[in-house]
N, C-alpha and C positions, 0 to 999 in steps of 0.2 A: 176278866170273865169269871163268873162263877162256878166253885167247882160242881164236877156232877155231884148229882146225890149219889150219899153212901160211903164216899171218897172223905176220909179226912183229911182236914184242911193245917197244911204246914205250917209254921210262922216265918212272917213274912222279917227280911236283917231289918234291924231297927240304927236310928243313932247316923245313917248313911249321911257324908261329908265328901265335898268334890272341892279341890284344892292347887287351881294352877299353881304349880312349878315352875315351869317354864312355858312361853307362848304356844309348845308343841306338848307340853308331861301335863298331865293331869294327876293327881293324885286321889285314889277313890278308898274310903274308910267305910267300915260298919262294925257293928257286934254280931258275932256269933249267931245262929239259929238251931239252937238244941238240937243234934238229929240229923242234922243236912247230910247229904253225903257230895254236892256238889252245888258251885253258884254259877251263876250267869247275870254276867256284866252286857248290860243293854244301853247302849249309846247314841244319837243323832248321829246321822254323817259318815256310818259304820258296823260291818256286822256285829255281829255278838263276839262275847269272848266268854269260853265254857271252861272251869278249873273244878279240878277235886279238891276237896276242904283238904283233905291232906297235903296238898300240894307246897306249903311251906310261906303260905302269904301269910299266916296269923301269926303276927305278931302281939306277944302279951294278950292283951283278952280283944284284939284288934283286928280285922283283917287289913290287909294293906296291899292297894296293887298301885303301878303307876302305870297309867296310859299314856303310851310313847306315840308321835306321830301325829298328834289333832290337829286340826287346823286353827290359826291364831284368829284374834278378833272374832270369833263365834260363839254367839251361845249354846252353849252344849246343852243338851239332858242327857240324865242317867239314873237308871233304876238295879238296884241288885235283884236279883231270885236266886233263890234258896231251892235247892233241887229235893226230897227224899226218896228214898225208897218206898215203892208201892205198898199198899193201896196210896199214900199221903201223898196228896197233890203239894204244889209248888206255892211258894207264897212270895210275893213281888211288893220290893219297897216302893213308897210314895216319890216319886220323879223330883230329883234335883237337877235344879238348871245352873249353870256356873259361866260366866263369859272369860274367856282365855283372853287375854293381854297382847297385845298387837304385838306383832314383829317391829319392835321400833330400828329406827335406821341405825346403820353402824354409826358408834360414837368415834371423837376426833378424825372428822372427815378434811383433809388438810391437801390443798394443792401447793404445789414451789414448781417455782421454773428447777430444769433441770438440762442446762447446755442451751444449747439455739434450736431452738421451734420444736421443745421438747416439754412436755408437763407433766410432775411426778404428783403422784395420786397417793394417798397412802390413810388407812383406817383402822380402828380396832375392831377385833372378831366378836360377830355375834355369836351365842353357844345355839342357836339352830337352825344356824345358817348352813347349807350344804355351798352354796357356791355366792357369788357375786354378782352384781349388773352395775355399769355405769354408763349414763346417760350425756351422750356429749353433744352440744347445740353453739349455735353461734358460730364465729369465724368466717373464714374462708374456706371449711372445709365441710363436708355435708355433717348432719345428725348421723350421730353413730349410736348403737346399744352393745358395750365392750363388754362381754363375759370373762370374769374373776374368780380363780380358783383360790389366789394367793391373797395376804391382804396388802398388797400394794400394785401397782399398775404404772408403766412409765409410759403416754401418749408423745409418740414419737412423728417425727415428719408432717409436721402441723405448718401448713402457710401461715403466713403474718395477720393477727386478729384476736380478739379478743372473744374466748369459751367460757361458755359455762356447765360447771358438772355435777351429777348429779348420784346419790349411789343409793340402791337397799339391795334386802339378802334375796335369794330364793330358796325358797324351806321347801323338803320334800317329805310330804308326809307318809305315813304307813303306808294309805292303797298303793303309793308310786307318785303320787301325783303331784308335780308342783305347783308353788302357789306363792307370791311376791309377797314380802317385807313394804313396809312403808318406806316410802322418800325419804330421803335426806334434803335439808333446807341446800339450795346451791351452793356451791364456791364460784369465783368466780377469775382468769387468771388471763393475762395479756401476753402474746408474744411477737408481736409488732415491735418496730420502734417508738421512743420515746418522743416526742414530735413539740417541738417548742418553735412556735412563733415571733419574731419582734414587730413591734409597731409601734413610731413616734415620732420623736423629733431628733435634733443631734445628739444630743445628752444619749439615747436611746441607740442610736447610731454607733456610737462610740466615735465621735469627732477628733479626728489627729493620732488616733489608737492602730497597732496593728492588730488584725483580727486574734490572736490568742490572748489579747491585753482586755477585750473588750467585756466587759463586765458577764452581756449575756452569751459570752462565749466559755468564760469562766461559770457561771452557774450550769450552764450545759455539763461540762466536764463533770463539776461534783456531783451532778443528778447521777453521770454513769457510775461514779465511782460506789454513789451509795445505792444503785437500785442493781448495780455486777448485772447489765443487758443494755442490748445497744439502745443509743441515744442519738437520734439525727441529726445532723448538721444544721445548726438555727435557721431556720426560714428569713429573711430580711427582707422587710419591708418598712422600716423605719429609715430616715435618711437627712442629711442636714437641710430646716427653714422649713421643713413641715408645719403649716398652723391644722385644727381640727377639720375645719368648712370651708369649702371654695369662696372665694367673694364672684358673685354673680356673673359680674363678666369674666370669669377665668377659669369656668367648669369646663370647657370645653378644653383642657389642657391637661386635664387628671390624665389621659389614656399617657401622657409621655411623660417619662423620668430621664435624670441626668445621675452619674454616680452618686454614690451616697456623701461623699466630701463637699461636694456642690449643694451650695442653700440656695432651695427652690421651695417656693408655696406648695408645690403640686408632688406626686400626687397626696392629698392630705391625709391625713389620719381615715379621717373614716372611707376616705377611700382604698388605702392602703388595707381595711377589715375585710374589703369587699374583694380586692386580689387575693389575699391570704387566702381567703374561702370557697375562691372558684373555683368550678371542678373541670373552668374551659382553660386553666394554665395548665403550660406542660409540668410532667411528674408531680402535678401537684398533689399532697395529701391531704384524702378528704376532709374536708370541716370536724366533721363526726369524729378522727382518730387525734386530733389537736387535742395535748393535755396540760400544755401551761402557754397562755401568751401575754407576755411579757410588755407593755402598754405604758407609754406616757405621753404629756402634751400639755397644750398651754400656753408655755412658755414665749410662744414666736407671738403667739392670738396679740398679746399684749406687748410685745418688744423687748430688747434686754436692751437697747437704747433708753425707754421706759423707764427701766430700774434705777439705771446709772445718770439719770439729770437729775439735777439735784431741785428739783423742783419743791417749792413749798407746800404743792398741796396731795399732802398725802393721804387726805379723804378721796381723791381720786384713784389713787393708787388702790387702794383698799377695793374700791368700788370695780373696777375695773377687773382684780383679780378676780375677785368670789366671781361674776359674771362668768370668766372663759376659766377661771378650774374649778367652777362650781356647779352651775347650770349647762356648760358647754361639755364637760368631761361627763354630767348624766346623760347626757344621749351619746356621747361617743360612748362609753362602758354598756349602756343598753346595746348598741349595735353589736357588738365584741359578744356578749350574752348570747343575742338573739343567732348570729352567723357560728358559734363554739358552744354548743350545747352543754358539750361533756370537759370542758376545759376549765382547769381554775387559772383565775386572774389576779396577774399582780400587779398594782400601778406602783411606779418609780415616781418616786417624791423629786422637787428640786432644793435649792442648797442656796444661802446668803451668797452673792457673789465678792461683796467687797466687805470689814471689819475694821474694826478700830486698832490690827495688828498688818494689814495689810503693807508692806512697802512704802513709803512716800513717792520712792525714788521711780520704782515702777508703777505709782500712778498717774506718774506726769503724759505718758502713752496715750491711759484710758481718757485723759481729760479731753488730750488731742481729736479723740475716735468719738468722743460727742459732742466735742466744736467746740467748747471752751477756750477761753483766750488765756494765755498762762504770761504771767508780766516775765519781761527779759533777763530778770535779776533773779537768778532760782534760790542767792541766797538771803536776796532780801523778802520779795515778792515771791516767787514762786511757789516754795517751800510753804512759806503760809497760808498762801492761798490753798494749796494742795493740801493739809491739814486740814482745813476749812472742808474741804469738799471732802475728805476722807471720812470724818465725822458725818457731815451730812448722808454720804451718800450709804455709809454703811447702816444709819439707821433707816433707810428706806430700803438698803438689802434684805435688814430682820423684817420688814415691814411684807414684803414679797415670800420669803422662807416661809413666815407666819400663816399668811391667809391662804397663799396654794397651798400647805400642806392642809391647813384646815378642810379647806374648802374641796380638793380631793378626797380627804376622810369621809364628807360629806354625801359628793358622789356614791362611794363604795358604799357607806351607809342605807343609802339611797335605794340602789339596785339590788344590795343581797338582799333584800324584800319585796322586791317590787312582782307582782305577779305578771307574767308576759305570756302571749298565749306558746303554748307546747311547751311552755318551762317546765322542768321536773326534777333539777336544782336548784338551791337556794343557796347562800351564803359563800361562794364561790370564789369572792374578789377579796384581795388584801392588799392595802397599801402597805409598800417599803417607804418609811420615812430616815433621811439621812438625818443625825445630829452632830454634824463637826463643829469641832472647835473654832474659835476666834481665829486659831492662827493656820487653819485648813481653809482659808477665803483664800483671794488673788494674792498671791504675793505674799503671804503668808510666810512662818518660817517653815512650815512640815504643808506646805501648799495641799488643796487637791486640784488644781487648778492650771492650766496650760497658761504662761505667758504669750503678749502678741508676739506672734513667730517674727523674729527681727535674725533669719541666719546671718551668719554664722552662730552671734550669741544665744539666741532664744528660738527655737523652733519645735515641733510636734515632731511623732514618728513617723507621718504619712505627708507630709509639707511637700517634697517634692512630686509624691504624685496627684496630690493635689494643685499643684500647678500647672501640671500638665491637663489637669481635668478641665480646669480652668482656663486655660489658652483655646482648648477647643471652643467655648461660648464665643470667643471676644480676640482680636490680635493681644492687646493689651489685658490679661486679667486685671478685676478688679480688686481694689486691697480689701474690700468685702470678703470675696472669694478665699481670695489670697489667708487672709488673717483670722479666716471663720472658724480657726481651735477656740480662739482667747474667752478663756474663762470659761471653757469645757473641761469635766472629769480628766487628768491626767492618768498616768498609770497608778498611782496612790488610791487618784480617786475613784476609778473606776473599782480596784480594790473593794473600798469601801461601798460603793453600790453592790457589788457581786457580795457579801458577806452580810449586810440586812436584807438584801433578798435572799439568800441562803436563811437566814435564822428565819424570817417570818415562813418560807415555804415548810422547811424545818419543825416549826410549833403547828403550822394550820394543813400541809396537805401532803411532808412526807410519809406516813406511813399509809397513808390510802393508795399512795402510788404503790409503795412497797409491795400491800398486799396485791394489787393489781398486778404488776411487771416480775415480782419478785420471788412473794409471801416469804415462808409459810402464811397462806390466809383458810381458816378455819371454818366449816357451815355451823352457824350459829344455832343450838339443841335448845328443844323445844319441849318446856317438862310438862306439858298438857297432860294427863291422868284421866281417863274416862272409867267409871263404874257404873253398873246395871244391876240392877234388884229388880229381879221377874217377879211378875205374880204369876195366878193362876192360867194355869193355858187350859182351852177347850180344843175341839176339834175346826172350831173358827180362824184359832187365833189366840191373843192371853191378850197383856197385860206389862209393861215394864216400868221402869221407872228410871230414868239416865240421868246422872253428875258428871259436871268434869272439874277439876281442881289443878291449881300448877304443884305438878307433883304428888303423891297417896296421899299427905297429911295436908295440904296448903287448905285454903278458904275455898268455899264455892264459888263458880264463876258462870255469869249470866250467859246465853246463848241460846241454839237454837237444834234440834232433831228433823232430820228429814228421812223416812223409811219410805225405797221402791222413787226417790223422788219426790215425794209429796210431803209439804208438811206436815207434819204429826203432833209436834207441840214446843214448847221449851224448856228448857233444863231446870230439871230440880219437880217436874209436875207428871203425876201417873199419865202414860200417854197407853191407847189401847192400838193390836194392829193386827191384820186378819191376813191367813195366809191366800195368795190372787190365785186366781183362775190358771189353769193349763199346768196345773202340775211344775210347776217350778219349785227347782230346792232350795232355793234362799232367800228371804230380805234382805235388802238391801239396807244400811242401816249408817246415818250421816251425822254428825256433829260438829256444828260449824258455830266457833268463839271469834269474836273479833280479834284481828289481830295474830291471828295463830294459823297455825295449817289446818285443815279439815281433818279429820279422825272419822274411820270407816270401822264400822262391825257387820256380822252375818248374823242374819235369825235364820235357822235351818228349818226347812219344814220337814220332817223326821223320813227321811230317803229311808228307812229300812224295817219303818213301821208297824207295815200292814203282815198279820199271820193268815194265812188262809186257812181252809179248814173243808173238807169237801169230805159225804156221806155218797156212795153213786150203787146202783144196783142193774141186774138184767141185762140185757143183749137185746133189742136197742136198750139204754143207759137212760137212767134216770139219776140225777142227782141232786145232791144241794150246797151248794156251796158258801162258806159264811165267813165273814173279814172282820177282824179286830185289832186294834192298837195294841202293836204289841209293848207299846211302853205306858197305858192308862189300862190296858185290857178291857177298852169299852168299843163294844162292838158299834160294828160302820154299817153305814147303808151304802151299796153300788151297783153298779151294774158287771153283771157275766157275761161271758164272752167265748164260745165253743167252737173252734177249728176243726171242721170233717172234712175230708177230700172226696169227691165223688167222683167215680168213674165216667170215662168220658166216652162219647160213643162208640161203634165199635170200630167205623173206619181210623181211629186213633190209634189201632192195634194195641188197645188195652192199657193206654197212661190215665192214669188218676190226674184229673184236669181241673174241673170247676171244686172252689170251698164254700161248702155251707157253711154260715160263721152263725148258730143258733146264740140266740140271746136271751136274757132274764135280769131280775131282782137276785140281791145276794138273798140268804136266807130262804127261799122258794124256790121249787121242785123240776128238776130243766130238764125235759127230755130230749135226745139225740141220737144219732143212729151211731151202732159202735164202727169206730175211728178202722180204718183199712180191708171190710169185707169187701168183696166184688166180684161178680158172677163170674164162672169158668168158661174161660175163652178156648175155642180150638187150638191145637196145637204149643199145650203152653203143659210146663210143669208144676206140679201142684205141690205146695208141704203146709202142711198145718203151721201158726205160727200164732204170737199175741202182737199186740200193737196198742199206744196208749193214744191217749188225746191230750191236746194242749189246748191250754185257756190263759183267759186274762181277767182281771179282778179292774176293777176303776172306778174310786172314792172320791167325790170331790174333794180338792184340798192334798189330794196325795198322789205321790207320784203310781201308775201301774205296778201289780203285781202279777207275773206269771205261775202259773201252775200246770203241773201234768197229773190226770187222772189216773187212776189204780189199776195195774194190767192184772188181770182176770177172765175174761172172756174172751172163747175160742174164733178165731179170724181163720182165714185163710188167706195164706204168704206166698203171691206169685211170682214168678220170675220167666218175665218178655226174653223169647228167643229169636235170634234171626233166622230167614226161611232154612237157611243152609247150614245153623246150627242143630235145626230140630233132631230131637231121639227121644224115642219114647220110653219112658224110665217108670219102674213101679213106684209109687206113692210111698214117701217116705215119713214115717210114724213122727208126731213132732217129740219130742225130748223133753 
């Protein structure tokens, strides 16, 4: 506003600089105003701050204050005034606007298990953090919001499931008031058990093994030892003579199993996915918590009688295989996907049965076991014959080894891409492929392989109860039954399974488990950088201009600005924005990058603005009251607003009842009746007194201002007696 006339005009600090520090310190700079004797620091969002130039802020030819307590993400304005001694009016700098730096989340946000159903939280300190929050979801336990004074947090008595968490600060600023930090990207930590499923055939099963021998009994173990939390007892549903698909007339036989020792068609593979995953067997766990299972098959589709005749056409063989571990193992591995959402998969490869190192002596058995006729003379005929088929039939071993491992590959190749509906992983299957040696076949010298159980001499670790399983089908078992290790994994072999499924879990999904079951797992930071270059602001509204970059110095990055909700424009382009209707203190102000988190800022509309200014005269009051920016000093146009009480009638016994609330234009002339006269009532005591008026100012664009009128003129200050207080007292003089 212009000075009156007559009044010399101060100079206004020049050179004025606004300089976050921190998301709450502002830094405010200027030069000198010859003469001053005091300044005034005027800010969005906060009253003034009044100092005398002597007061110890000048530094060197500078003044220097820091503004402690702002709110983060807002754009500030600030103007200095230069105060002097009369007549010399005050001179006010040109409004700098400065956007403060968000409250970013606390860096290395890190969860670990910590004991049993226990999750340790742990962060580094922000510098204007007063306290902490962290957001706990998921589980079995409800949504919590845990308050942090300290920087670590240990979430204790947690049921079995899988949280996620979540942390920012809460900054309290100068008024008192607080106000939230941004998010942290989640962590995310499990404290369930480890939950591994089998499904397959006998290889799978662990054929002739006692359960601690058995391969996916052994990978179990090392998962506990390396994820240090509990790990479930293997789910089983793989079992000996499993093939993948019912043959038509035999579906009706899936609902029944016999031990796992006993080769049975049923229940197959894929129906064996479909028990795992029910949520109508007992204890069973859900689909959803399954995190490795453990899968093979094939092998029965096409026979190991198959393998071992020594048949000449091994275009058959070939064809045969790719069919059932190529095309048949794609839909059972789909199936496995579609029922284990969250589960990685490992298929178990199979292994040459017989070698050109295999035994002679103990192939004269297998020859027996696919109907071969062996001549009587084992040294003349036999032997050679038996050489003959060994040759033979070992290269139709490699023949089998070759295309199912292939053709598995295949499958798994197959699937980690295949889009499926509700899929929301991908690459989740890995084939364990065995590579033994020549002399790791049947009979072998370093076997991995069970001979036909012949006890006393040759038998598996489960032979006896396997016969017993066996007697129950039949009075007599059959030597099917009976002999159903020969040329299954041994304890060697089984070994050897258990330790290529270790490496490949190893290279492709231990450390996801890790961070899962275990961690430390980290919320991955987010160096998003937002900057704003204001222009000019009116009493409308201004003007900005928003970037955001990864990090202060990185390249510009495409995106988008929404203010209040509504689009406003895209990054990197002047966008214009008008402050709304109803007196609201803030815009709302949005930046959203692909790929990144949203980034929030405030545009203030200046809460502390409006100066009033009011001229009033006479009894009844005349006045005029005038509103201007106290940070542009350009006068507003609004409406006034005048609160009188009026006496009420006289059966009220004399309470001041109904309010005239007289109205006007700011700037124009408002007559009103003065604020608290009223006629004298019977029986009442009288004393002289003053009494002011209250008003209200209302600019659009800005929030109300109050004001009370000048006491001056003479009222009369009554005071209501009850009947059996009254005395009548002389008139006392007012003071």
């Amino acid at each position: 506003m212009a000075p009156a006339i007559g009044l010399a005009a101060g100079l206004a600090p020049t050179n004025v600089t606004v300089t976050p520090v921190t998301p709450t310190i502002l830094r405010i700079e200027w030069s000198p105003s010859p003469g001053a004797v005091r300044y005034r620091i005027s800010r969005s969002g906060a009253p003034d701050t009044t100092f005398e130039a002597n007061a110890g802020f000048l530094q060197g030819n500078r003044f220097d204050y820091g503004d402690v307590g702002r709110k983060p993400a807002t754009l500030h304005t600030y103007t200095v005034t230069a105060e002097f001694p009369p007549p010399t009016s005050a001179g006010r700098s040109a409004p700098v606007q400065v956007l403060t730096p968000p409250a970013l989340p606390p860096q290395n946000f890190t969860a670990a298990a910590s004991g049993a159903n226990a999750v340790m939280l742990t962060w580094t300190a922000r510098p204007e953090a007063a306290s902490y929050r962290i957001i706990r979801n998921g589980g079995n336990a409800p949504a919590a919001v845990l308050s942090v004074t300290a920087l670590s947090y240990i979430d204790r008595g947690l049921p079995p499931g899988r949280y996620s968490y979540i942390v920012y600060s809460v900054i309290r600023l100068a008024s008192g008031e607080e106000v939230n930090g941004e998010l942290s990207n989640p962590v995310t930590i499990t404290t369930r058990p480890f939950n591994i499923v089998a499904i397959g055939d006998s290889v799978m099963w662990g054929q002739g093994l006692l359960g601690p021998h058995k391969f996916a009994t052994k990978v179990r173990d090392w998962l506990a030892g390396q994820l240090g939390t509990a790990v479930a007892p293997v789910n089983w549903k793989a079992h000996s003579g499993a093939v993948t698909y019912p043959e038509p007339d035999r579906a009706t036989q899936e609902d029944s199993s016999f031990d796992g020792e006993v080769p049975s068609d049923w229940p197959t593979i894929s129906h064996q996915i479909s028990l795992a995953s029910s949520a109508a067997m007992p204890d069973q766990v859900p689909a959803s918590d399954v995190d490795l299972v453990l899968i093979n098959g094939c092998a029965n589709n096409l026979g190991i009688l198959t393998v071992l005749s020594p048949s000449p056409d091994d275009s058959a063989l070939r064809r045969d295989t790719r069919a059932v571990c190529g095309a048949g193992m794609t839909n059972v591995l789909r199936e496995a996907v579609e029922h284990f959402p969250n589960a990685k998969i490992i298929v178990s490869g199979y292994f040459p049965y017989i070698s050109t190192e295999s035994a002679l002596d103990k192939l004269l058995p297998v020859m027996g076991v696919v109907g071969l006729v062996v001549p009587p003379d084992p040294l003349i005929g036999g032997l050679i014959v038996t050489a003959s088929y060994r040759a033979r039939v070992a290269a139709r071993s490699d023949v089998f080894f070759q295309e199912s491992n292939s053709s598995l590959q295949s499958a798994v190749d197959t699937l980690n891409g295949m889009p499926l509906p509700g899929r929301s992983k991908f690459n989740q299957i890995r084939l364990a492929r065995l590579n033994p040696a020549a002399n790791n076949s049947y009979a072998g010298s370093e076997s991995w392989q069970w001979l036909i159980p012949a006890p006393p001499f040759a038998q598996d670790e489960v032979y006896d109860h396997r016969r017993s399983e066996c007697a129950k089908l039949l009075p007599r078992p059959t030597l099917m039954c009976l002999q159903a290790s020969m040329g299954h994994p041994n304890v060697a072999g089984a070994q050897a399974y258990a330790d290529v499924i270790r490496s490949v879990a190893a290279q492709a999904f231990l450390q996801e488990w890790k961070n899962e079951y275990a961690g430390p797992v980290r919320a991955t930071e987010d160096s998003l950088a937002i900057t704003v270059q204001p222009g000019p602001s009116t009493q409308e509204g201004g003007t900005i201009l928003v970037n955001a970059s990864d990090g202060p110095v990185g390249p510009p990055l495409q995106g988008t600005v929404q203010l209040n909700g509504v689009p406003a424009g895209r990054l990197g382009t002047e966008m214009r924005y008008a402050f709304p209707q109803d007196n609201p203190t803030e815009i709302l102000a949005r930046v959203d990058v692909a790929g990144r988190r949203s980034r929030t800022f405030s545009i203030p509309v200046r809460t502390q603005s409006i100066a009033v200014n009011l001229v009033n005269s006479g009894d009844p009051r005349t006045t005029v009251v005038t509103a201007t920016d106290a940070v542009t000093g350009e006068l507003l146009g609004g409406t006034v607003r005048i609160q009188t009480p009026v006496q009420s009638p006289p059966s009220s016994a004399g309470r001041l009842g109904i309010v005239r609330q007289p109205s006007g234009p700011t700037g124009q002339p408002l007559t009103y009746p003065s604020c608290g006269r009223i006629a004298q009532l019977p029986n009442v005591t009288k004393a002289s007194g003053l009494a002011p008026c209250v008003g209200s100012v209302r600019v659009p664009y800005y929030p109300d201002a109050a004001f009370q009128d000048a006491i001056g003129a003479l009222i009369d200050n009554v005071t209501i007696q009850r009947p059996g207080e009254i005395v009548n007292r002389p008139l006392t003089p007012a003071k």
